[in-house]
C-alpha positions as a LaTeX table, in Angstrom:
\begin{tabular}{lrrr}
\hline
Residue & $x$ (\AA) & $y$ (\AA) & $z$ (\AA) \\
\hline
Unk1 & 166.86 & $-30.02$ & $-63.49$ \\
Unk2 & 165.39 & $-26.88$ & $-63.03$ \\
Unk3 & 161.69 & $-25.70$ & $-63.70$ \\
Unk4 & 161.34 & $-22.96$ & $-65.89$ \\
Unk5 & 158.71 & $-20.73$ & $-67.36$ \\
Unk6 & 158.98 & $-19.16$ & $-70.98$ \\
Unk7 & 156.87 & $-16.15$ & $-69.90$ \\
Unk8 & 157.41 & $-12.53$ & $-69.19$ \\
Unk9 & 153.37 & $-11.88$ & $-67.97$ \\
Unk10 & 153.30 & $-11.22$ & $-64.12$ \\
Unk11 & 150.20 & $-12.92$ & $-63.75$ \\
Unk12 & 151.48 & $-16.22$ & $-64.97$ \\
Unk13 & 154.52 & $-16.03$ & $-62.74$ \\
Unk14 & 152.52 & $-14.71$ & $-59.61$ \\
Unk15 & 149.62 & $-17.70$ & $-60.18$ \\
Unk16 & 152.23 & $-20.52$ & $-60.65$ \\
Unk17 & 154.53 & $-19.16$ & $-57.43$ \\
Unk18 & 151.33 & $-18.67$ & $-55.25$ \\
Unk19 & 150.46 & $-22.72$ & $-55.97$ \\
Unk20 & 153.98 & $-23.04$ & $-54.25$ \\
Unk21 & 156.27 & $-23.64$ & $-57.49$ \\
Unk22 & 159.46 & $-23.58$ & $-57.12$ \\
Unk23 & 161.02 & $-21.79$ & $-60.73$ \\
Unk24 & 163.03 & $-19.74$ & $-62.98$ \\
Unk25 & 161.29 & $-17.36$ & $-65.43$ \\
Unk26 & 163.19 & $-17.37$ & $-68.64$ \\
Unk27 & 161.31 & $-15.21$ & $-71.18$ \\
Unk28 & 160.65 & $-16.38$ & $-74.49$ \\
Unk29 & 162.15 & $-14.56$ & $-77.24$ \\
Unk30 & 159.75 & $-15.84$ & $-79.93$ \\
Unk31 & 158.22 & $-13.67$ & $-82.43$ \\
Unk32 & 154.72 & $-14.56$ & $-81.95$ \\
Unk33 & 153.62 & $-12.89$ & $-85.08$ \\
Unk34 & 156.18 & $-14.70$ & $-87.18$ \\
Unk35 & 155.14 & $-18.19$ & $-85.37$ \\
Unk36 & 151.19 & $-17.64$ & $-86.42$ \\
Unk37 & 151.81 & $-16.16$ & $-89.92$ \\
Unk38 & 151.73 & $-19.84$ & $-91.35$ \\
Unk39 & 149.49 & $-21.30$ & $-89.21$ \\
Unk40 & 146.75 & $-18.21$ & $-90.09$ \\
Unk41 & 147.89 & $-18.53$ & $-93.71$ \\
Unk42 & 146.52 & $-22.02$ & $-93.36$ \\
Unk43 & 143.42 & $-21.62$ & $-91.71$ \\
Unk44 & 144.34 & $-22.85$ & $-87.75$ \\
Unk45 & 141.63 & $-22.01$ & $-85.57$ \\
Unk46 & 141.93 & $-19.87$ & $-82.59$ \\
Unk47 & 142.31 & $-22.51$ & $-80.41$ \\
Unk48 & 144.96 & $-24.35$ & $-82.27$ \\
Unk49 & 146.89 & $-20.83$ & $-82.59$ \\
Unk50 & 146.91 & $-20.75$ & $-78.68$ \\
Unk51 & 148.64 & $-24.74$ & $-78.10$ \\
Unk52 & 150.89 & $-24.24$ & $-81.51$ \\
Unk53 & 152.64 & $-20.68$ & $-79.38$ \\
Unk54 & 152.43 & $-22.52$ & $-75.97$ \\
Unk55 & 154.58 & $-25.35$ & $-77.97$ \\
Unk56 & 156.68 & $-23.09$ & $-79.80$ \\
Unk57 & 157.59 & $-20.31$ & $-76.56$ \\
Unk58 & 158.53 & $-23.67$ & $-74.65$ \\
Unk59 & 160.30 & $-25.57$ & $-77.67$ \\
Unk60 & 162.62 & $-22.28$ & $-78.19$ \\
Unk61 & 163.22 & $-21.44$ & $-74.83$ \\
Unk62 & 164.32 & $-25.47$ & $-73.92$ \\
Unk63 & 166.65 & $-25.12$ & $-77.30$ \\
Unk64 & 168.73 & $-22.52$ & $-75.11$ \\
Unk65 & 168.38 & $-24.77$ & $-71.62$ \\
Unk66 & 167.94 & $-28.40$ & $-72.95$ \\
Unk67 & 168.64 & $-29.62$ & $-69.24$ \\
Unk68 & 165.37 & $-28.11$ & $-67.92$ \\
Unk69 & 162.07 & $-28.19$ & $-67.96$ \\
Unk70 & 160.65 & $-25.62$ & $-69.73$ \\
Unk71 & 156.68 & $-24.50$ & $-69.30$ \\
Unk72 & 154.98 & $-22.12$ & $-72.21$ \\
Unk73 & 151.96 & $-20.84$ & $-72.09$ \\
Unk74 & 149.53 & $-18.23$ & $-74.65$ \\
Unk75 & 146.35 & $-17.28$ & $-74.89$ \\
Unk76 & 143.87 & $-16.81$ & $-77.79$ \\
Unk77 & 140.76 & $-14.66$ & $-77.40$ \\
Unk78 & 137.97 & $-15.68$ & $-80.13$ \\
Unk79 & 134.98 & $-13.35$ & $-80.88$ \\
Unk80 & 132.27 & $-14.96$ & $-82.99$ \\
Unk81 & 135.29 & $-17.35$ & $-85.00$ \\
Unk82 & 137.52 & $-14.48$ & $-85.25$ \\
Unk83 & 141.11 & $-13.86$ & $-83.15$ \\
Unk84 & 141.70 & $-10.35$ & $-81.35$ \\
Unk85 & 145.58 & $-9.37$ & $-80.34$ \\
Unk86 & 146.97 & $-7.24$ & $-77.86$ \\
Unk87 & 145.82 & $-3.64$ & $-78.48$ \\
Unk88 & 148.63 & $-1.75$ & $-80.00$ \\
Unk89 & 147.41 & 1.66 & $-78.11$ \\
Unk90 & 144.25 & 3.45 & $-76.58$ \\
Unk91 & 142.50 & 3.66 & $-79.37$ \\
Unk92 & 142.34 & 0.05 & $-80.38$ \\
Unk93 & 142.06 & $-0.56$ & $-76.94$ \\
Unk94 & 138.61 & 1.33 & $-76.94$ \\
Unk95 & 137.82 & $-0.17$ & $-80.56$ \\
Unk96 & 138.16 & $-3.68$ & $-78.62$ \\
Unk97 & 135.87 & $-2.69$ & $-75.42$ \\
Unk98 & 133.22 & $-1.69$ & $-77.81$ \\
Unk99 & 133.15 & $-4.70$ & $-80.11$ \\
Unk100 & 133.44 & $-7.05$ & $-77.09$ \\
Unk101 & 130.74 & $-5.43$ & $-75.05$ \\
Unk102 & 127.30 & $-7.16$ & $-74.75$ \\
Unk103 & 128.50 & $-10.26$ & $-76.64$ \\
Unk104 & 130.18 & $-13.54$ & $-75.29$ \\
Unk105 & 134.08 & $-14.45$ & $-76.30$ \\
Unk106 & 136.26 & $-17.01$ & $-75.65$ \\
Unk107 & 139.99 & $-17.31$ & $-74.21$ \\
Unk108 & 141.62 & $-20.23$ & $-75.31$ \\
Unk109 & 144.43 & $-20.90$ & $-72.90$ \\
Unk110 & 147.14 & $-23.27$ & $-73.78$ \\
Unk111 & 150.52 & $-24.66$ & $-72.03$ \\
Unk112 & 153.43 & $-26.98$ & $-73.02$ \\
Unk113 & 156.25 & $-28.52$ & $-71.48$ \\
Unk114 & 159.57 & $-28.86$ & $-73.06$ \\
Unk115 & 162.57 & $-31.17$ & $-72.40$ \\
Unk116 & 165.67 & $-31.13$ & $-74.76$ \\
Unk117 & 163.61 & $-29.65$ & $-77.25$ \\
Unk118 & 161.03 & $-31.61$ & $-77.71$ \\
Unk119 & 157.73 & $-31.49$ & $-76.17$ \\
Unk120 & 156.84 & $-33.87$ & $-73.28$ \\
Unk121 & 153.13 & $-32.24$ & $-72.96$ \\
Unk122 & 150.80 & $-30.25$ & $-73.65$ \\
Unk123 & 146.88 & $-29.08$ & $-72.55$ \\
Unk124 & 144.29 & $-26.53$ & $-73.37$ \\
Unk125 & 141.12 & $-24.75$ & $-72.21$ \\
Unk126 & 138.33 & $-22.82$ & $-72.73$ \\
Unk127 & 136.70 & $-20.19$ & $-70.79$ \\
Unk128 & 133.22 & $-18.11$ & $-72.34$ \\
Unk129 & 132.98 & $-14.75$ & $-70.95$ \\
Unk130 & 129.83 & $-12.42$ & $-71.22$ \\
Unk131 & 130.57 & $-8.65$ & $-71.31$ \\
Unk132 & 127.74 & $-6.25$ & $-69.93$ \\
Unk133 & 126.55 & $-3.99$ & $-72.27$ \\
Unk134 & 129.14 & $-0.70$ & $-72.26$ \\
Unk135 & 128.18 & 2.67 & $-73.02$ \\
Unk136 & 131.45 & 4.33 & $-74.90$ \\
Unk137 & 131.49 & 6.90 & $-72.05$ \\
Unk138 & 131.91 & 4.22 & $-69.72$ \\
Unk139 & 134.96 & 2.55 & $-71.42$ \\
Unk140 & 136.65 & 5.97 & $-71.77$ \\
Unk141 & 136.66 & 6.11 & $-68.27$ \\
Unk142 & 137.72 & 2.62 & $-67.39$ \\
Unk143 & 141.05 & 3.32 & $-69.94$ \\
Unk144 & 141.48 & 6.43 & $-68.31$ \\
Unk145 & 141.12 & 4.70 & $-64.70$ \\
Unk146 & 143.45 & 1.51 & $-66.21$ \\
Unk147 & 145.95 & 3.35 & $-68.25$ \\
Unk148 & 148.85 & 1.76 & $-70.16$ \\
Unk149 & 147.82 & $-1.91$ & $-68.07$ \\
Unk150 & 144.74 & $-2.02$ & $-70.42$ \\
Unk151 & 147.27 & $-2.48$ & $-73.45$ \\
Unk152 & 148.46 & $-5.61$ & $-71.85$ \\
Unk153 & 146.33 & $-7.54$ & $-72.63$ \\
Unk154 & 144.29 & $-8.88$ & $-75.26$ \\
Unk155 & 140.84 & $-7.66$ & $-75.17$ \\
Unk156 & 141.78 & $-4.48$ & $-72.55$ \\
Unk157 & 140.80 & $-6.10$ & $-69.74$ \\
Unk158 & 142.34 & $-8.29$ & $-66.92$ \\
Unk159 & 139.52 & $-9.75$ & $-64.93$ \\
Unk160 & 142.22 & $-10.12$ & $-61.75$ \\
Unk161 & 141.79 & $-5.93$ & $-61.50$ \\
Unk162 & 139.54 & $-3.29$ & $-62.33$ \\
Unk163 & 138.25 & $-5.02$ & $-65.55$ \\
Unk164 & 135.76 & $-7.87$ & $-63.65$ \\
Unk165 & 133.60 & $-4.34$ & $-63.69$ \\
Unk166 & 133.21 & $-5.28$ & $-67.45$ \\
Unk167 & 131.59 & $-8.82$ & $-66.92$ \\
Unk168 & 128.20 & $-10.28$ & $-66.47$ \\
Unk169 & 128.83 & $-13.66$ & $-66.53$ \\
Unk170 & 132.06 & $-15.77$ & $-66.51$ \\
Unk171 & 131.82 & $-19.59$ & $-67.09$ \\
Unk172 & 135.34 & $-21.49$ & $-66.55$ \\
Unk173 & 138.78 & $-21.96$ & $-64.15$ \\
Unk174 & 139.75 & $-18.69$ & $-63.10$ \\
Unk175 & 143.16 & $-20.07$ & $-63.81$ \\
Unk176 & 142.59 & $-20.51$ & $-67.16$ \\
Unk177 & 141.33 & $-17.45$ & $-67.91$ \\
Unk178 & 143.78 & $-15.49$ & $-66.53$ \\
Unk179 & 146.66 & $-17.90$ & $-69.38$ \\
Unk180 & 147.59 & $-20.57$ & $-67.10$ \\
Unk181 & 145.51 & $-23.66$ & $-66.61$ \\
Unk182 & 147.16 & $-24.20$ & $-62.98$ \\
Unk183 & 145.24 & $-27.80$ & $-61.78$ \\
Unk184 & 146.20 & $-29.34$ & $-64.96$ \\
Unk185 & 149.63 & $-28.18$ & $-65.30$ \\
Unk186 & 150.30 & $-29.02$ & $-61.00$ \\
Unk187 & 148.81 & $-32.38$ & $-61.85$ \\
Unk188 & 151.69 & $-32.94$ & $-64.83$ \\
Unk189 & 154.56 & $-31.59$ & $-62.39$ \\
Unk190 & 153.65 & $-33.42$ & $-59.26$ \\
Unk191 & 154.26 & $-36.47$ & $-62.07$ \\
Unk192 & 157.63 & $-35.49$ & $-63.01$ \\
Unk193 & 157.91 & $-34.92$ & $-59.10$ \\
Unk194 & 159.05 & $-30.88$ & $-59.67$ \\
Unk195 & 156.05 & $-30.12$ & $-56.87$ \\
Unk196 & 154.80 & $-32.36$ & $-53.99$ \\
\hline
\end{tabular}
């Protein structure tokens, strides 16, 4: 049995080999937008948005390799009860600087693990992060600084980089809030003995 992980984001990868896993990434084809359509239709809350894709990016990639055991992971950022998305380009990047700035948001973090297709676990989180206050001159030089990396990511930022600049306060794992709640998730595979 092999461990994989549904995910394509470098930081994911680079978090769960630095904690000494031994794995195979395996992208997730999934179309995210398709997967939330319902659950949005039918009022799901941020948070639930974030486990429901974590379940789904792990269900579809352990359809293809039923053998193995399959982690998926997403993250949901919430601003005052509302979900933001991955910034289609500069612009909405800046759009999402400015709204964020000054205020507190949350990242909802969620990952599953899949076996045969079905779902053998599951766990989320919460981090609360506090932007400074940004003057718009200010964010036009951190996307200029940034580039293309700033569209990424929901909200513009990654806090691993240039974009901890951004922050006044942070309150939660540092794991979680970069999409991968790592203690939790070593604590589930040192129980189905994939790490020691």
């Amino acid at each position: 049995m092999a461990l994989l992980l549904a995910s394509a984001s470098r930081t994911r990868r680079d978090l769960l080999k630095n904690a000494g896993g031994d794995f195979e990434v395996v992208p997730s084809t999934l179309d995210e937008r398709a997967a939330e359509a319902p659950l949005l239709e039918a009022g799901a809350e941020p948070a639930d948005l974030a486990i429901a894709l974590a379940m789904a990016k792990a269900s579809e990639v352990s359809d293809r390799r039923p053998g193995d055991l399959v982690i998926g992971a997403d993250q949901v950022l919430e601003l005052d009860g509302e979900r933001l998305t991955k910034p289609a380009d500069m612009e909405a990047a800046r759009r999402q600087l400015l709204s964020l700035s000054g205020r507190t948001h949350q990242l909802h973090s969620a990952i599953a693990a899949a076996r045969g297709g079905e779902i053998v676990w599951q766990h989320s989180e919460t981090a609360s992060l506090t932007m400074r206050k940004l003057e718009p001159a200010f964010v036009g030089r951190y996307l200029a600084a940034v580039g293309p990396d700033a569209l990424t990511s929901v909200g513009a930022y990654q806090v691993e980089g240039r974009g901890i600049q951004l922050f006044e306060r942070i309150d939660g794992d540092h794991s979680t809030i970069l999409g991968l709640p790592l203690l939790p998730l070593l604590a589930f595979l040192r129980g189905e003995g994939v790490v020691e």
